[in-house]
VOZADO-520300 format. One record per residue (C-alpha): residue in one letter; x, y, z; residue number from 1. Coordinates in nm, 2 decimals. Layout:
N
ATOM  rest      c1      c2      c3   nr
ATOM     a       X       Y       Z  NUM
...
! end
This chain:
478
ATOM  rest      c1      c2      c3   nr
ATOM     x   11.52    1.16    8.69    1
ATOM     x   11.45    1.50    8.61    2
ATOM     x   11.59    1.81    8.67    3
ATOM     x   11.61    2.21    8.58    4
ATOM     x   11.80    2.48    8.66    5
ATOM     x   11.70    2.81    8.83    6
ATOM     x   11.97    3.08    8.76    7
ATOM     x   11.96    3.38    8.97    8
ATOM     x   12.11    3.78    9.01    9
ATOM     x   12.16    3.88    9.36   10
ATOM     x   12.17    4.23    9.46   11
ATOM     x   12.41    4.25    9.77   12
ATOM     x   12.30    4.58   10.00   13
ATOM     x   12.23    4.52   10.32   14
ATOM     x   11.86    4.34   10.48   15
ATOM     x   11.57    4.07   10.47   16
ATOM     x   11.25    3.90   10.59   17
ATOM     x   10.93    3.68   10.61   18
ATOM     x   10.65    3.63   10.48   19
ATOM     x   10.28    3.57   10.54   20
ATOM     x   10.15    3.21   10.68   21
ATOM     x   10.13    2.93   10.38   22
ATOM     x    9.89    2.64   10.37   23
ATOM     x    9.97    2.29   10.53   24
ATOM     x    9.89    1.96   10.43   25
ATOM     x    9.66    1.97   10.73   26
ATOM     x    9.64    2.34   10.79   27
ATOM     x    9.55    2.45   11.17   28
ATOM     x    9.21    2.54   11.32   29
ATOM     x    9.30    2.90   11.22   30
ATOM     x    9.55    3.10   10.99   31
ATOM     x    9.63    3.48   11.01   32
ATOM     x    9.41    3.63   10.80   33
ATOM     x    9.64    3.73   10.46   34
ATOM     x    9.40    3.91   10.19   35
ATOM     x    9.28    4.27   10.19   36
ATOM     x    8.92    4.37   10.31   37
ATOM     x    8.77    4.53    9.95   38
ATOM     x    8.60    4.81   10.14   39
ATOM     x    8.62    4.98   10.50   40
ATOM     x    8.36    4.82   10.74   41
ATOM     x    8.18    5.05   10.93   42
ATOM     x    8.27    5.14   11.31   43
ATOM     x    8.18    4.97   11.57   44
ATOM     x    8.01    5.06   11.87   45
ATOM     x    8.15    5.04   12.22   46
ATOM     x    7.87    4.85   12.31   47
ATOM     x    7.93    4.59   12.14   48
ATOM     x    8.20    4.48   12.37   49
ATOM     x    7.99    4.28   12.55   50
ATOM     x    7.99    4.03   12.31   51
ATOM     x    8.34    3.99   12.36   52
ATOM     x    8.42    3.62   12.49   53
ATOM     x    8.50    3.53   12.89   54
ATOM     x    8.76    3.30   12.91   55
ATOM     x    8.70    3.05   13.22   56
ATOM     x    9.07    2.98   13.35   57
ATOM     x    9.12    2.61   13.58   58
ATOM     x    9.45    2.40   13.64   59
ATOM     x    9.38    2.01   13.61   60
ATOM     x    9.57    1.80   13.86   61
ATOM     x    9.81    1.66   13.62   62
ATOM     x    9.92    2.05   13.57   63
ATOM     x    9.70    2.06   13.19   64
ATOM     x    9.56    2.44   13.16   65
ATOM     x    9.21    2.43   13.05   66
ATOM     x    9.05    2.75   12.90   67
ATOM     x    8.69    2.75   12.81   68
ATOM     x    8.47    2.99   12.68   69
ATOM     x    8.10    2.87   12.66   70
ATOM     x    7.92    2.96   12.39   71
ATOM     x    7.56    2.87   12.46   72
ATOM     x    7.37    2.75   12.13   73
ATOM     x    7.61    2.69   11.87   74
ATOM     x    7.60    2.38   11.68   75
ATOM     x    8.00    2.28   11.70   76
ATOM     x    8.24    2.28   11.98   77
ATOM     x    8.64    2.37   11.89   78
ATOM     x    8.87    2.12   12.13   79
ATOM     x    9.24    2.29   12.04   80
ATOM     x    9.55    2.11   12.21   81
ATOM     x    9.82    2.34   12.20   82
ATOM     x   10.21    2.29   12.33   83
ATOM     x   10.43    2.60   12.45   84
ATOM     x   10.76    2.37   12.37   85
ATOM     x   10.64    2.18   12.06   86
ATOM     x   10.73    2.48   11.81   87
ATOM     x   10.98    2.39   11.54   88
ATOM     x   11.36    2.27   11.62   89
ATOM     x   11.59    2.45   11.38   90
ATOM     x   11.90    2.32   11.34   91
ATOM     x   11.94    2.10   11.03   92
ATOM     x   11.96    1.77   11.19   93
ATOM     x   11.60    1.82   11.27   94
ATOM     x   11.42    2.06   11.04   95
ATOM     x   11.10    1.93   10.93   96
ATOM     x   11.09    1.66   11.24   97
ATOM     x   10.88    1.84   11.45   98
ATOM     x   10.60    1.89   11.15   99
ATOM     x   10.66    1.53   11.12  100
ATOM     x   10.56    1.40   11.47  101
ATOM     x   10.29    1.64   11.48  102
ATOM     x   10.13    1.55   11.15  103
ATOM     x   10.20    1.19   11.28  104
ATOM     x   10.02    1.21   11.62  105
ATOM     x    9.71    1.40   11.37  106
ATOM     x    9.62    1.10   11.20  107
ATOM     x    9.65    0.86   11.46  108
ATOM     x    9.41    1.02   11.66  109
ATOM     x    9.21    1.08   11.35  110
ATOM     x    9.25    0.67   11.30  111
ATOM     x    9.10    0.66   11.67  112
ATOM     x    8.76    0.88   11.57  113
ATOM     x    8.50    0.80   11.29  114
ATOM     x    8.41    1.11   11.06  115
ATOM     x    8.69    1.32   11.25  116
ATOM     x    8.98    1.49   11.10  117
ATOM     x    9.22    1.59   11.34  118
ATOM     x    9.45    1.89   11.22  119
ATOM     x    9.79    1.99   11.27  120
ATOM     x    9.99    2.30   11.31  121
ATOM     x   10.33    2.37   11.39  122
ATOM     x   10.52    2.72   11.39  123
ATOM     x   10.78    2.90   11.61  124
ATOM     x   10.66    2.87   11.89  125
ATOM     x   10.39    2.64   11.96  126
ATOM     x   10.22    2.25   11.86  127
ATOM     x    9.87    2.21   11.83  128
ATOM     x    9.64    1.94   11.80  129
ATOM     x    9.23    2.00   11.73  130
ATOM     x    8.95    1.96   11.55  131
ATOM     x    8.54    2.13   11.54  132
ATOM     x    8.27    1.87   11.61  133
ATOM     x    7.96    1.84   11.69  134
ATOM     x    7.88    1.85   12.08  135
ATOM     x    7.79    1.45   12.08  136
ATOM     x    8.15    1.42   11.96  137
ATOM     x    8.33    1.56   12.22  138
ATOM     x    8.43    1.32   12.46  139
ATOM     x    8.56    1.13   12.20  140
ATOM     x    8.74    1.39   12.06  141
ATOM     x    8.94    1.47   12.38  142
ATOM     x    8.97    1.09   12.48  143
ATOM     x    9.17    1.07   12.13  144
ATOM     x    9.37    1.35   12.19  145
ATOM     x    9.44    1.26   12.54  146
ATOM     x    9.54    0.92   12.38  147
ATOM     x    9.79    0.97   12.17  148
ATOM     x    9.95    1.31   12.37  149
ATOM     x    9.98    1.06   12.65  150
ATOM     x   10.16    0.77   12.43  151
ATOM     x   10.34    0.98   12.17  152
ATOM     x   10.37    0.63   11.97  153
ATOM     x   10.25    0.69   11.61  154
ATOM     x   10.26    0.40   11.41  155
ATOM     x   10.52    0.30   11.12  156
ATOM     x   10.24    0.31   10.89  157
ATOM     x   10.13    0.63   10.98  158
ATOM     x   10.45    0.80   11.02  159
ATOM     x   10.56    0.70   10.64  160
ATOM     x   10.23    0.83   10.52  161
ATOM     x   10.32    1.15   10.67  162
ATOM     x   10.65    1.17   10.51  163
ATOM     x   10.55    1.12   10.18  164
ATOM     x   10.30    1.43   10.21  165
ATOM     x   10.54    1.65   10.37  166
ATOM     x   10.81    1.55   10.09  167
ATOM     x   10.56    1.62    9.83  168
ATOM     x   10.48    1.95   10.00  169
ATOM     x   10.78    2.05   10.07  170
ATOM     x   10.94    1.99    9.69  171
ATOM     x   10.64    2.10    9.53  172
ATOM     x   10.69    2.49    9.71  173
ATOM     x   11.03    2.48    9.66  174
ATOM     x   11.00    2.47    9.30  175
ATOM     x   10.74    2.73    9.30  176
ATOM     x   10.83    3.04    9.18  177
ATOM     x   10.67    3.20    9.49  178
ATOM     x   10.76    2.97    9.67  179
ATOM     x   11.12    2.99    9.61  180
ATOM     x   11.15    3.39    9.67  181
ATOM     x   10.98    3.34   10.00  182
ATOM     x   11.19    3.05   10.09  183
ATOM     x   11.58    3.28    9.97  184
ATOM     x   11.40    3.59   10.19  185
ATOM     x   11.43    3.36   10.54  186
ATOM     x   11.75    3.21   10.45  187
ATOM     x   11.88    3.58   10.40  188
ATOM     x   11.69    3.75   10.72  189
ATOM     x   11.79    3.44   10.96  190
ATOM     x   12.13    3.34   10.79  191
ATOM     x   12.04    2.98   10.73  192
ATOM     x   11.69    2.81   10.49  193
ATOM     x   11.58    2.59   10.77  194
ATOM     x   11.37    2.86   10.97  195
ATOM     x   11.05    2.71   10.93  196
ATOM     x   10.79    2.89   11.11  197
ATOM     x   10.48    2.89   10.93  198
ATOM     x   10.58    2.71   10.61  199
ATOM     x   10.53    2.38   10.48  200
ATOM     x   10.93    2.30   10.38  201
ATOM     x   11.24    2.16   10.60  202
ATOM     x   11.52    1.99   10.48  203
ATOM     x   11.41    1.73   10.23  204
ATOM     x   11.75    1.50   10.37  205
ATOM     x   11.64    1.50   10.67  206
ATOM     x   11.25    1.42   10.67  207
ATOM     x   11.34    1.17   10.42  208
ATOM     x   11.61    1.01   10.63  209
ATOM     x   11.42    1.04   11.01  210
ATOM     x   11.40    0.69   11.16  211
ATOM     x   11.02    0.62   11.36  212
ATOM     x   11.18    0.59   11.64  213
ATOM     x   11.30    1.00   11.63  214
ATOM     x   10.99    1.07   11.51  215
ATOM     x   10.80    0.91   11.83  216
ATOM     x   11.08    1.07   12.04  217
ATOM     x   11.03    1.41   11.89  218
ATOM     x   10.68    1.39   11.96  219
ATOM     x   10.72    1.21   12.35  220
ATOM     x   10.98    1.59   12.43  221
ATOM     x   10.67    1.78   12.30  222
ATOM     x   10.42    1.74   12.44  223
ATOM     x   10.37    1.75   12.87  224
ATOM     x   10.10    1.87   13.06  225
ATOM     x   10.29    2.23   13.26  226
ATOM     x   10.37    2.31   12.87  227
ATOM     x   10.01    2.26   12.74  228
ATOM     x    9.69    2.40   12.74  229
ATOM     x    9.31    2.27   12.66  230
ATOM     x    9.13    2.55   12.44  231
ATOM     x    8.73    2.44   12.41  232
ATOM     x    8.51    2.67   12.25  233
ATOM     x    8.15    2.59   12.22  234
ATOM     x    7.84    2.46   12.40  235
ATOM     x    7.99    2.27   12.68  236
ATOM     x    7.89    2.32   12.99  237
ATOM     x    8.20    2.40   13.28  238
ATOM     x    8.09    2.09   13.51  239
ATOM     x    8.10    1.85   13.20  240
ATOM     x    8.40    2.00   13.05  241
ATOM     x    8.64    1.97   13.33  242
ATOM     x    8.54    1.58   13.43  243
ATOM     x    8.57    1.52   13.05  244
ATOM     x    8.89    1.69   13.06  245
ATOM     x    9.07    1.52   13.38  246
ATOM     x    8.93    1.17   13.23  247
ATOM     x    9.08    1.19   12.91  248
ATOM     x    9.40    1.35   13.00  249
ATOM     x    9.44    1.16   13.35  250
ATOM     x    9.75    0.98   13.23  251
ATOM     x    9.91    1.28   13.02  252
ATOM     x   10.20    1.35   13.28  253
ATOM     x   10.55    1.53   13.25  254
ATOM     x   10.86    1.41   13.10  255
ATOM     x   11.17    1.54   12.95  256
ATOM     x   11.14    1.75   12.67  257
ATOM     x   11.36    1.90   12.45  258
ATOM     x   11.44    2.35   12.42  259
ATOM     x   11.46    2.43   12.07  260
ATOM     x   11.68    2.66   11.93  261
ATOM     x   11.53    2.93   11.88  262
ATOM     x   11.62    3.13   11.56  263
ATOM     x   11.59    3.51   11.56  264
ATOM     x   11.67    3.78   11.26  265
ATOM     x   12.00    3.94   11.20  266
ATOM     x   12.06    4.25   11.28  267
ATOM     x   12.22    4.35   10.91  268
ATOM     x   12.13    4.07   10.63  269
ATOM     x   12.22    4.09   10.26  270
ATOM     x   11.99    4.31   10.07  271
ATOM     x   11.91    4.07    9.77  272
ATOM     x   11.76    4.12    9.43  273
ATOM     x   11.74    3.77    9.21  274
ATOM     x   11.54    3.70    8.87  275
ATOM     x   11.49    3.33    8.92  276
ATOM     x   11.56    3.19    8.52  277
ATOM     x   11.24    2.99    8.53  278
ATOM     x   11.07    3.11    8.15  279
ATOM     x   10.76    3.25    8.32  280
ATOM     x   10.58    3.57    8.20  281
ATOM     x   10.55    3.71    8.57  282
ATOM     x   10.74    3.77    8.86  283
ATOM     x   10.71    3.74    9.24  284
ATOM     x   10.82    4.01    9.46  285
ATOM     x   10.86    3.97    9.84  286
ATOM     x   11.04    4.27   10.03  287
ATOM     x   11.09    4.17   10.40  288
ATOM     x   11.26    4.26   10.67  289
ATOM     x   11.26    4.27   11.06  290
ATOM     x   10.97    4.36   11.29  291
ATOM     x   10.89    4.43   11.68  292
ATOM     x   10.82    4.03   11.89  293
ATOM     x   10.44    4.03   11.93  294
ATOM     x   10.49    4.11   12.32  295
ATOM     x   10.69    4.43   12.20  296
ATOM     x   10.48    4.79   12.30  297
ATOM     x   10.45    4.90   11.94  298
ATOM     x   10.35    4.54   11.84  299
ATOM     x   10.02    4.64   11.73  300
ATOM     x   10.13    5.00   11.61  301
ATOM     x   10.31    4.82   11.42  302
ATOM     x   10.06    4.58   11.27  303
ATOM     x    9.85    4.86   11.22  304
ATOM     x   10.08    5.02   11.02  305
ATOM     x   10.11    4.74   10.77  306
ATOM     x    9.77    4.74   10.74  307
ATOM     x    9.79    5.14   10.59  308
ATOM     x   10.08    5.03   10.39  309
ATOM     x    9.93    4.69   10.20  310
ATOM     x    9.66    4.55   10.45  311
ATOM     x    9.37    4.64   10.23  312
ATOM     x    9.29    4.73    9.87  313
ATOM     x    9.24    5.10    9.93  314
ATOM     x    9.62    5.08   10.13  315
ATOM     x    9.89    5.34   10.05  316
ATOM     x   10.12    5.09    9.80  317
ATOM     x    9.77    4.92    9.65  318
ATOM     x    9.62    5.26    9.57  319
ATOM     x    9.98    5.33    9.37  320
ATOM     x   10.03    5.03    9.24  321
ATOM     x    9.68    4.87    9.13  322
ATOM     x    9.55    5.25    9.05  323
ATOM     x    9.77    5.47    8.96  324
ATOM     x   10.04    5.30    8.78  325
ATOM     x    9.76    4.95    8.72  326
ATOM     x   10.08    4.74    8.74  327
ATOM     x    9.96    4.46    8.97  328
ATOM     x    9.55    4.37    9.10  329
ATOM     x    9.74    4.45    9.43  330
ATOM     x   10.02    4.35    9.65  331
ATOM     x    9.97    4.21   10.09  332
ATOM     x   10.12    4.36   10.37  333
ATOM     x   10.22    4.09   10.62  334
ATOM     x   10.36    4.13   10.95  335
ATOM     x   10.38    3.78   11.14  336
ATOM     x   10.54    3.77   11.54  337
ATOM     x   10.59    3.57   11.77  338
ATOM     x   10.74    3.59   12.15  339
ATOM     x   11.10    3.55   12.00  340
ATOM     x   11.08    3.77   11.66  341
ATOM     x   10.90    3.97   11.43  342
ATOM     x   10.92    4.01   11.07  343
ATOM     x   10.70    4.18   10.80  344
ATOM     x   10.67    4.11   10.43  345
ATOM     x   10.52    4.29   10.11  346
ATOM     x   10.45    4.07    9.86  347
ATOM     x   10.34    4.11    9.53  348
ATOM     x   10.30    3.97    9.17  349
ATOM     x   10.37    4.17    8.84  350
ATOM     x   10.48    4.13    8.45  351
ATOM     x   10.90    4.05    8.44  352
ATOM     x   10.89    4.36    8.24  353
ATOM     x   10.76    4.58    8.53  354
ATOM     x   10.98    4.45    8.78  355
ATOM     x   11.21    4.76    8.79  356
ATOM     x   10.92    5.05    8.78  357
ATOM     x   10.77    4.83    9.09  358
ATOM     x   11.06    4.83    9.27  359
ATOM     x   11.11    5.18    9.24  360
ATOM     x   10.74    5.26    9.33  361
ATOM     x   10.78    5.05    9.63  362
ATOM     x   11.10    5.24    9.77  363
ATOM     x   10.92    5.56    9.72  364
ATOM     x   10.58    5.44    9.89  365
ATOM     x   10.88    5.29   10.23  366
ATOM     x   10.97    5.65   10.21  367
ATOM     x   10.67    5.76   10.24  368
ATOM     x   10.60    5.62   10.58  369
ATOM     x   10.87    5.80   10.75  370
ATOM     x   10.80    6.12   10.55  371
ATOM     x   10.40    6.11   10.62  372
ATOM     x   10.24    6.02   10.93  373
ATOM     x    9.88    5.87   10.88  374
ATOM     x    9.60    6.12   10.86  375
ATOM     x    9.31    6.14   11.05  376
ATOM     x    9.11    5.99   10.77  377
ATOM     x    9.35    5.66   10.71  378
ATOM     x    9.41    5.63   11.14  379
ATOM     x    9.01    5.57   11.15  380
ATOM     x    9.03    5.35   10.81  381
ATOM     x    9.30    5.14   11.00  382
ATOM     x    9.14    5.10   11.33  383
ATOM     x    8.80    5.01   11.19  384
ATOM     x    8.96    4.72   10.97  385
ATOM     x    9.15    4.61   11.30  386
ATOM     x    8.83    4.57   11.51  387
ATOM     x    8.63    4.41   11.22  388
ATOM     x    8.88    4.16   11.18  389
ATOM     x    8.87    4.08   11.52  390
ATOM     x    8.49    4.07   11.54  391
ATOM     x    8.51    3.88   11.25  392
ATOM     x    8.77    3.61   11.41  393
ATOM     x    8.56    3.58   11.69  394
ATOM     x    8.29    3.46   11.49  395
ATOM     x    8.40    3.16   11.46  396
ATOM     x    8.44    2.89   11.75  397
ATOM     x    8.80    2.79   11.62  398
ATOM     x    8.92    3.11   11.52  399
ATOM     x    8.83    3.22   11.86  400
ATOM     x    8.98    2.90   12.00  401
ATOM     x    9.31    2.97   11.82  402
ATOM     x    9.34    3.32   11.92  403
ATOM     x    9.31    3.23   12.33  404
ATOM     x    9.54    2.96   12.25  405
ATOM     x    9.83    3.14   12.18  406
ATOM     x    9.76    3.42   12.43  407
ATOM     x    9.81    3.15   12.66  408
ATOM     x   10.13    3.05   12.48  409
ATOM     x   10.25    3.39   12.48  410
ATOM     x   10.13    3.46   12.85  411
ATOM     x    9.85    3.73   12.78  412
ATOM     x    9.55    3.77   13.01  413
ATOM     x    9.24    3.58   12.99  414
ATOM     x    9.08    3.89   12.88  415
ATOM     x    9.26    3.96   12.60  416
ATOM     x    9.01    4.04   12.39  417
ATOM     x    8.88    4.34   12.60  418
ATOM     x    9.22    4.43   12.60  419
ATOM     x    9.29    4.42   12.26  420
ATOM     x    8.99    4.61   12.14  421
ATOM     x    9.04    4.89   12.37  422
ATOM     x    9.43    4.93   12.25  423
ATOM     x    9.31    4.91   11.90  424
ATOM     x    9.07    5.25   11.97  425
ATOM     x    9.38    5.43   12.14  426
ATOM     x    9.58    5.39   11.89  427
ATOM     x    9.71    5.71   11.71  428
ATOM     x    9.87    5.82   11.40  429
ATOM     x   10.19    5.92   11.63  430
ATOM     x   10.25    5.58   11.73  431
ATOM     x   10.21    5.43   11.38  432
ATOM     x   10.47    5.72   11.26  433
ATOM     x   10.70    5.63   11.53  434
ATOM     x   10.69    5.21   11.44  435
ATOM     x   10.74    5.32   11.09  436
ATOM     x   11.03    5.49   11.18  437
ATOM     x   11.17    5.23   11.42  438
ATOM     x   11.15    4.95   11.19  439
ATOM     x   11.09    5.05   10.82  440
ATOM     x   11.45    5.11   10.63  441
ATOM     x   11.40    5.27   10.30  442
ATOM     x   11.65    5.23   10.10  443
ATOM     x   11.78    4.94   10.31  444
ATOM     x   11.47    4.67   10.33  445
ATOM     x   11.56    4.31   10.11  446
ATOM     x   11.41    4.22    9.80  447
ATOM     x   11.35    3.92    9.64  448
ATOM     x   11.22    3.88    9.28  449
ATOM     x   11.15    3.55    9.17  450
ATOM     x   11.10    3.55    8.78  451
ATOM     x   11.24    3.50    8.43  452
ATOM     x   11.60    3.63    8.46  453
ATOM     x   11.61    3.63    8.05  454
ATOM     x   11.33    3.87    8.04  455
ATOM     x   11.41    4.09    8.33  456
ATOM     x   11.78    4.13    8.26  457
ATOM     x   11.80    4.26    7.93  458
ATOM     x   11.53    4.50    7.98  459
ATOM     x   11.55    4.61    8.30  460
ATOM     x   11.90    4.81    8.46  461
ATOM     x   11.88    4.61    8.83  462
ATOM     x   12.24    4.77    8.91  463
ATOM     x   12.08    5.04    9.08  464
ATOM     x   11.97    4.87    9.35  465
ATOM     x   12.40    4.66    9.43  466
ATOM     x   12.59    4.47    9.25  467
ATOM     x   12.49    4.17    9.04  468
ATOM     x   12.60    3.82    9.01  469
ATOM     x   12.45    3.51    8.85  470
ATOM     x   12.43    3.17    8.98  471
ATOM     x   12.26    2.84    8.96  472
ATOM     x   12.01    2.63    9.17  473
ATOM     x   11.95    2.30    9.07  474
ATOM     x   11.69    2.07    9.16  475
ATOM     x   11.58    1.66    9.11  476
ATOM     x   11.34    1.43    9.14  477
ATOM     x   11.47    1.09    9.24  478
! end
C-alpha cells in the first residue's frame, strides 16, 4: 500500500469555480478549444458567410432527430449520437456511473465494427456516442450505434474493462497537482466534489463498487429516441442518410429514463487559498467563479470577454504576466456553460516563490475589467479571434458535428452558425464592460493554489488574502 499526504492552507473569503474541459480516456468528437491563438488572424469578410453550413432538419418515426449537413467531397463522414438526458447524475450514489455506461456502450459498439473506435463523452448536460469514418463505413457505423442504444446491455467483460480505466483516470488526476486545485475549486463553487462536468474523476467508491446490472440500467434511462438526436456531417447524400438512419435505429424506442439532478453554483462560496504540501518547485493557480448559462443574453459578451482577459497570448493578464513581470509563459481564460450554469476559470502555472506577486497581479488585472472597458483596438482583436475560431471549428466534419449537436441539446436554431457570426460582429466594448461588471468580483473571486506549502509559506505573507488554517488530505493505493 502506499500513501502520502497533501497538507493544505485555506483562505476563507467568500467565492469559487470551474475550470476548462480535461481529457478523457476516450475523449469526444470535439473539445472546447483551451490554448491561446499566438497572433490575431486577420478579419474576415462578410462574404464568407456562405460557406457557413445548412443544417437539414427531419423527425424519424420512432421520434430520433436527425440533422445533416452535406458536405460534398470530403473524404470522412462524422456520425455523432448525442442524448439530452444522458448528462451526468450527481449525487454520490451515482457519480462516475453515467461515464461508466457510456464508456461501456463505446466499446461494445467498437467490438461490433473492425478498424472503428467509437468515442465517448459525457458532461452536464448531454451523452454522446460517435466516431469519423470513411463514407464506405457508414452504415455500419450507425447499425452499431443503433445496436447497442437500442439494447443498452454492455457486457461484464466490457464493463470491468471500463472501470479499471476510469479508476486509473480518475486516481491518477486526483493526485495531480493540477489536478487537485481544479478538483477543491468545484467542490467549493458547487458545495460538494462530485460535480463532474467535463472531468475525468467521480467517486472512486462508487465506480469501484457499481454492480453490471446499474451500469446497463444507467445506460437503458439514457438513452430514448424524443431525447436524442443523429448529427451526420460529411458526404452522404439526404435520400441514403435517412433510410440508413430509420434502418439502423428502427428498434431504438422510448422508455423510462431517469432526471438528474442537476447541480448549479452557489450564490456565495468560500473564497479559498491552499498550498498543497506536495515538494514540487511550481504551483498551480486556478481562480474561478460563477458565469452567465450559455442561453443567458450576455453569454457571448461574456465569453468574449474572457477572451481579452486570458483567451490569447497578447490578452490583458498574459501581456502582465508573461511580459511585464515574465512570471509565467502565460496563463488561460476559460469560461465553460451550459443550459443550467456557467462558470469561468483562469488558470495558470508559476514558481511557489511567485505565488503571492501573481496573486496580487491578478486582482489588479480583475480590477481592471470593471475600471476599463475594452478599446476599440482589443474589441476588433476579440471579435476576429471569435470568428476565426469558429471558421476554424467548422473546418472539421466533427467539430462541426459537435457544435450542431449541442445546439440541438440546448434548443438553438438550425442556423446557428449564421446566427452566431452575425452576434459575434455586433458585439461592442459596452456589452463586454457590462458582463464584466455583472459577473467579475474583484476582490471576491476564489483562488486555488496547488503547490509546495513548505516553500510558499515561509516566504510568502498569504494572510492578506483571509485567514489561514492547515490540514491534511491523504490518499492510498490499495
Amino acid at each position: 500500500m502506499r500513501s502520502f499526504q497533501i497538507s493544505c492552507l485555506t483562505v476563507l473569503l467568500a467565492a469559487c469555480g470551474a475550470r476548462h474541459p480535461l481529457p478523457e480516456p476516450t475523449e469526444p468528437l470535439v473539445s472546447t478549444a483551451r490554448g491561446a491563438l499566438p497572433a490575431t488572424p486577420p478579419a474576415l469578410g462578410a462574404d464568407e458567410d456562405a460557406s457557413l453550413p445548412t443544417v437539414r432538419h427531419i423527425r424519424l418515426e420512432t421520434g430520433l432527430t436527425v440533422r445533416h449537413v452535406h458536405q460534398e467531397g470530403w473524404p470522412t463522414t462524422t456520425v455523432y449520437l448525442v442524448s439530452a438526458r444522458g448528462g451526468e447524475v450527481y449525487p454520490r450514489t451515482e457519480a462516475g456511473l453515467s461515464r461508466l455506461s457510456n464508456w461501456s456502450l463505446a466499446r461494445t459498439a467498437s467490438g461490433l465494427l473492425e478498424g472503428i473506435v467509437v468515442a465517448s463523452r459525457v458532461n452536464g448536460e448531454a451523452s454522446s456516442l460517435g466516431a469519423t469514418v470513411l463514407p464506405e463505413q457508414v452504415a455500419g457505423l450507425l447499425a452499431a450505434l443503433g445496436r447497442v442504444v437500442t439494447d443498452a446491455s454492455p457486457p461484464d467483460e466490457v464493463i470491468e474493462d471500463i472501470r479499471i480505466a476510469q479508476l486509473n483516470s480518475m486516481r491518477d488526476y486526483q493526485r495531480s497537482s493540477g489536478g487537485a486545485a481544479r478538483m477543491t475549486s468545484l467542490e467549493n463553487l458547487y458545495g460538494s466534489r462530485h460535480h463532474l462536468a467535463g472531468s475525468p474523476w467521480g467517486d472512486v467508491d462508487v465506480v469501484a463498487d457499481t454492480s453490471p446490472a446499474d451500469v446497463r440500467a444507467a445506460a437503458a434511462g439514457r438513452w430514448s429516441p424524443s431525447s436524442s438526436a443523429l448529427v451526420v456531417v460529411g458526404d452522404i447524400d439526404p435520400q441514403t442518410l435517412d433510410s440508413l438512419a430509420a434502418e439502423s435505429f428502427a428498434s431504438f424506442v422510448d422508455r423510462p429514463g431517469q432526471s438528474p439532478s442537476i447541480p448549479r453554483p452557489q450564490d456565495r462560496p468560500s473564497r479559498s487559498v491552499m498550498a498543497f504540501h506536495d515538494g514540487g518547485e511550481a504551483a498551480d493557480i486556478v481562480l474561478s467563479d460563477r458565469g452567465p448559462r450559455i442561453d443567458a443574453d450576455d453569454s457571448l459578451a461574456f465569453q468574449a470577454l474572457m477572451v481579452l482577459a486570458g483567451g490569447h497570448f497578447s490578452s490583458r493578464i498574459n501581456q502582465s504576466l508573461r511580459v511585464q513581470h515574465t512570471l509565467t509563459y502565460g496563463a488561460h481564460a476559460g469560461y465553460k456553460a451550459s443550459r443550467f450554469a456557467g462558470t469561468y476559470s483562469l488558470e495558470l502555472t508559476v514558481p511557489n516563490d511567485a505565488v503571492e506577486e501573481t496573486l496580487e497581479i491578478l486582482e489588479e488585472q480583475l480590477h481592471g475589467l470593471h475600471q476599463t472597458p475594452p478599446t476599440s483596438a482589443e474589441l476588433a482583436r476579440v471579435k476576429r479571434l471569435l470568428e476565426s475560431s469558429l471558421r476554424a471549428a467548422l473546418d472539421d466534419n466533427s467539430r462541426t458535428a459537435s457544435r450542431i449537436a449541442y445546439g440541438w441539446v440546448r434548443g438553438q436554431p438550425r442556423d446557428l452558425f449564421t446566427e452566431r457570426m452575425a452576434a459575434i460582429r455586433a458585439l461592442t466594448s459596452e456589452q463586454l464592460h457590462a458582463a464584466a461588471l455583472e459577473w467579475v468580483r474583484p476582490g471576491e473571486v476564489p483562488i486555488v493554489v496547488a503547490g509546495d506549502l513548505n516553500t510558499i509559506k515561509p516566504r510568502r505573507n498569504l494572510d492578506q488574502f483571509g485567514d489561514v488554517r492547515i490540514f491534511t488530505f491523504q490518499f492510498e493505493d490499495d
